[in-house]
N, C-alpha and C positions, 0 to 999 in steps of 0.2 A: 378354380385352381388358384393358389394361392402362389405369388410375386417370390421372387427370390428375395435375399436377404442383402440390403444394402453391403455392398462388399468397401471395407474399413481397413488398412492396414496400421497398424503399429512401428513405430522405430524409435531410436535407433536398436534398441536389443533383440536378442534372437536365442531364445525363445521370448516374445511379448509379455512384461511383468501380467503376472494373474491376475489384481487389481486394477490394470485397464482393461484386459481382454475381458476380465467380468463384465466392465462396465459398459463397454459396447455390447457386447451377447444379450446384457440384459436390456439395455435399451433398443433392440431390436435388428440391430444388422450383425454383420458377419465377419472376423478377421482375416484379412485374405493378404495375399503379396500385395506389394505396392504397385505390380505392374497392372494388376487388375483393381486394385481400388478405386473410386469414387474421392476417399478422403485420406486425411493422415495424419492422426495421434502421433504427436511428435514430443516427445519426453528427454531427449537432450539437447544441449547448445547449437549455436548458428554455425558455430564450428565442422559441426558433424553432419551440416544439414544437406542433403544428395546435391547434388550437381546441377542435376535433372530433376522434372516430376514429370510423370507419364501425362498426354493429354487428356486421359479421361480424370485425372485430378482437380476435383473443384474447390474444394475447404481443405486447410491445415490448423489444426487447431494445436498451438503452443501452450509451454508448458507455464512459463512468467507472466508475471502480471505486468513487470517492468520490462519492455521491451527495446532501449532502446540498443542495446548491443547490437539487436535484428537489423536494427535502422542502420547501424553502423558496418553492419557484413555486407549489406545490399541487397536482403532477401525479397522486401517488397518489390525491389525496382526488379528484381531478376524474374518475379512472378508476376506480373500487371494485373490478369483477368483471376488469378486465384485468389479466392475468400480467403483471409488470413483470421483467427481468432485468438485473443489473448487468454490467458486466465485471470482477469482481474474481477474479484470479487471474492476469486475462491478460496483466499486465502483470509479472510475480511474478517472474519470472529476472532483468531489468534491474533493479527494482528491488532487487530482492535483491542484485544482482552490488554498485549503489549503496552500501548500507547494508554492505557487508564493506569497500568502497575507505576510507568513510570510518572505520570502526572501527580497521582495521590502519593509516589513518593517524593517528589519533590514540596509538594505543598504542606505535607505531614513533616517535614525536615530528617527525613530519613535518612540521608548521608551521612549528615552530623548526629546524628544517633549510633549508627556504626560504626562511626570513629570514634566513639566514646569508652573514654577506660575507667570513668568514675561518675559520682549520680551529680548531673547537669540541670537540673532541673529547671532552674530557675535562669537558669543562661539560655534554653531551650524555646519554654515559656514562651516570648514573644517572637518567638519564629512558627509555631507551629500552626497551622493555617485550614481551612475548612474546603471546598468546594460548591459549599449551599449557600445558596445566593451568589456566586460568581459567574460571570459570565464568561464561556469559553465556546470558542470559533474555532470551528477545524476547515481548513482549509484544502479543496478539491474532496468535498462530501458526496464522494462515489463509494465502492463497496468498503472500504472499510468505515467511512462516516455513517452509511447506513447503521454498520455494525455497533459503532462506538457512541451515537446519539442514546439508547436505550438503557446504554450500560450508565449514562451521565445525566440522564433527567433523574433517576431514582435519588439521584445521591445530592438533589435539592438545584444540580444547575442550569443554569441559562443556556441557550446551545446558539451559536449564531451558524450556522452553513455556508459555506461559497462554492458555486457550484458556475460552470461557466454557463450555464444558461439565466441564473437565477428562478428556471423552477419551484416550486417547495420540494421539498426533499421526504419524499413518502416510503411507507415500512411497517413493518409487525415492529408496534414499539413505540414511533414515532408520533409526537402528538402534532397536530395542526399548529397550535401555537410556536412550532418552531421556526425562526428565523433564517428565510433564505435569502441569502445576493448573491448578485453575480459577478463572476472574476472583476470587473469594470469597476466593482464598487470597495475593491479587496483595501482600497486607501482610506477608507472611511475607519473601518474598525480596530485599527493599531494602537488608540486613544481610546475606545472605550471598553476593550475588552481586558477580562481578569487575565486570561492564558490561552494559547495558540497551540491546536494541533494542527502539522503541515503531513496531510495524506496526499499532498496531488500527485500527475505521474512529471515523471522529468522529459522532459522537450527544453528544443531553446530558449522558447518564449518564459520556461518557468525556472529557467538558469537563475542562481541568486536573487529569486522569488522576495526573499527576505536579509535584506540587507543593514548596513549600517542608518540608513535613514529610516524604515522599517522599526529596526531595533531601539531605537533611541523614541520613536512612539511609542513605545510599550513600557508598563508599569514598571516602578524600580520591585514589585514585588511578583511580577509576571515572568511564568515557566515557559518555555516554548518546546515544544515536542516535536521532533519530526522520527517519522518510521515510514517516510515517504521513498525517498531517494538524497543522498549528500549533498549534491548539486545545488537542490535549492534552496540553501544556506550558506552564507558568503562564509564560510567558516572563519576568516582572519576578525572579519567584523563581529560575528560570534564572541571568538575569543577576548575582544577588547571587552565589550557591554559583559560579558563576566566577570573578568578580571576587576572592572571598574566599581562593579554594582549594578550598573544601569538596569539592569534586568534580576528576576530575581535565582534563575537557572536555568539549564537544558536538559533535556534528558532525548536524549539518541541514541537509535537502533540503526542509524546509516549517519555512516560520514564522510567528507571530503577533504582529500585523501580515502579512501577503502583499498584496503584493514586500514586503520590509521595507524601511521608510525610509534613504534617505542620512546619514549621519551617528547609527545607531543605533548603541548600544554593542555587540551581538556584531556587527557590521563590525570593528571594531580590537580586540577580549579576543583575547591570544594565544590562550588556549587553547579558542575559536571555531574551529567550519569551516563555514562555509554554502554552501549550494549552489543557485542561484536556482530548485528546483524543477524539476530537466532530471535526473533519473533515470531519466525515461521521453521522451525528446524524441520530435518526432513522426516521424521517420522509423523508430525503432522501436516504435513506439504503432503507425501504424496497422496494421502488415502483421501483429504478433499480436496485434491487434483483426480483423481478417480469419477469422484461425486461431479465435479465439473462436466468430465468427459460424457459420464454417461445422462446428464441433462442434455448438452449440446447433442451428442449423438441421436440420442427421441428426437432433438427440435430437429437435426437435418433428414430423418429419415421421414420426418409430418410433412416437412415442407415448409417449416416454419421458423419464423426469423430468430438469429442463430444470438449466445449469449456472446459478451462481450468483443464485437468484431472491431477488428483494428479500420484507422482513419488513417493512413500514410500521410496526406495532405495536413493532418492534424497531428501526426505523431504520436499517436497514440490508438 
């Protein structure tokens, strides 16, 4: 005789989007109330998050990769013994794809190509720049580094990793030769690298990660990318190493301030690319938010260790 089916509830909506209820049904358990669940697909903000969770609730698996809003509502501290899961990962190819669009367009000088109203050619010339043979370090090489290392050896580069363990950093993709440190050693590379992607997640500890002393290491012809989180870019300090040259551009999908103001200065610094935070828009967010859901679901209905579980202690 065969077991019942793990009972899973979905929220906040009612009726449960089809897309996650698929994705549980197919991984094996059952959508039920929340009074009787085991777990809880959770799909909106910390805002809306119950009150209560019944005692038989072991796992919640959220919907963001970025979590700290959660930290900031007091959701961990109100659950102690509940497994909490993030989505970090699942979002890792878009993003990823994001953070190469805007690197090669900064080093292709693509700005100043769009702003162009007649043939430049020769003014252009010594700006336009390659990828092959440079070296670039993304920084907090969890799933989207996984995702963006593969897409950036083809294209001839050097990959450096920081990762806080300094493991190697393994993958469908990833060669052995690739460069792994650990957060500890994150001071070494500011001087020898071409260009910096910032994927880490945002905690205290990675509050203005990269700053004016940071900045002023890095080449006068070095991009810096972040489609991490705003916070860990001192923005004021940013905006000076643009203004000045020191660097040779940004290109951001978060920033600090979020939205950024009208009339803020990287809106008009040439060598700015902002992107109002749409690396992950929602019609590709939710369906590999589905795909997350119904991996995790398999792994908790096996028994077996769950994808991306939050560290409270660690923030993340």
């Amino acid at each position: 005789m065969s077991r019942p089916a793990v009972p899973i509830a979905i929220g906040p909506a009612e009726p449960p989007p089809a897309l996650l209820e698929k994705a549980v049904v197919e991984a094996g358990a059952a959508v039920s109330e929340l009074d009787d669940a085991r777990a809880l697909i959770w799909a909106g903000g910390p805002g809306e998050f119950p009150d209560e969770l019944p005692a038989t609730v072991e796992w919640v698996q959220l919907p963001a990769a970025g979590i700290e809003d959660w930290f900031t509502a007091g959701i961990f501290a109100r659950y102690p013994t509940v497994r909490f899961t993030s989505a970090a990962g699942a979002f890792a190819a878009s993003v990823a794809e994001h953070a190469l669009m805007l690197l090669l367009a900064g080093v292709r000088y693509l700005p100043e190509h769009l702003r162009a109203a007649r043939w430049r050619q020769q003014d252009f010339f010594p700006h336009v720049d390659t990828l092959r043979g440079k070296t670039v370090t993304i920084v907090g090489a969890g799933g989207i580094g996984r995702a963006l290392i593969p897409m950036l050896i083809p294209l001839g580069a050097h990959v450096i990793a920081i990762n806080r363990s300094g493991r190697p950093v393994t993958g469908p993709g990833i060669p052995e030769t690739v460069e792994t440190l650990a957060t500890e050693h994150l001071g070494r590379i500011w001087p020898r690298t071409d260009h910096v992607v910032i994927a880490a997640p945002a905690t205290p500890d990675t509050r203005h990660l990269v700053g004016a002393d940071e900045l002023a290491r890095l080449k006068p012809s070095s991009w810096i990318i972040n489609v991490a989180r705003g916070s860990l870019v001192d923005t004021d300090a940013l905006v000076t190493a643009l203004a000045s040259g020191a660097i040779g551009g940004a290109g951001l999908d978060v920033t600090d301030p979020e939205p950024l103001p009208d009339g803020h200065p990287l809106w008009v610094l040439p060598n700015a690319i902002v992107t109002p935070h749409d690396s992950n828009p929602p019609q590709l967010r939710f369906a590999a938010f589905a795909d997350h859901v119904g991996e995790n679901v398999m792994r908790f209905v096996a028994g077996r260790e769950l994808i991306a579980p939050i560290d409270p202690e660690r923030g993340y």
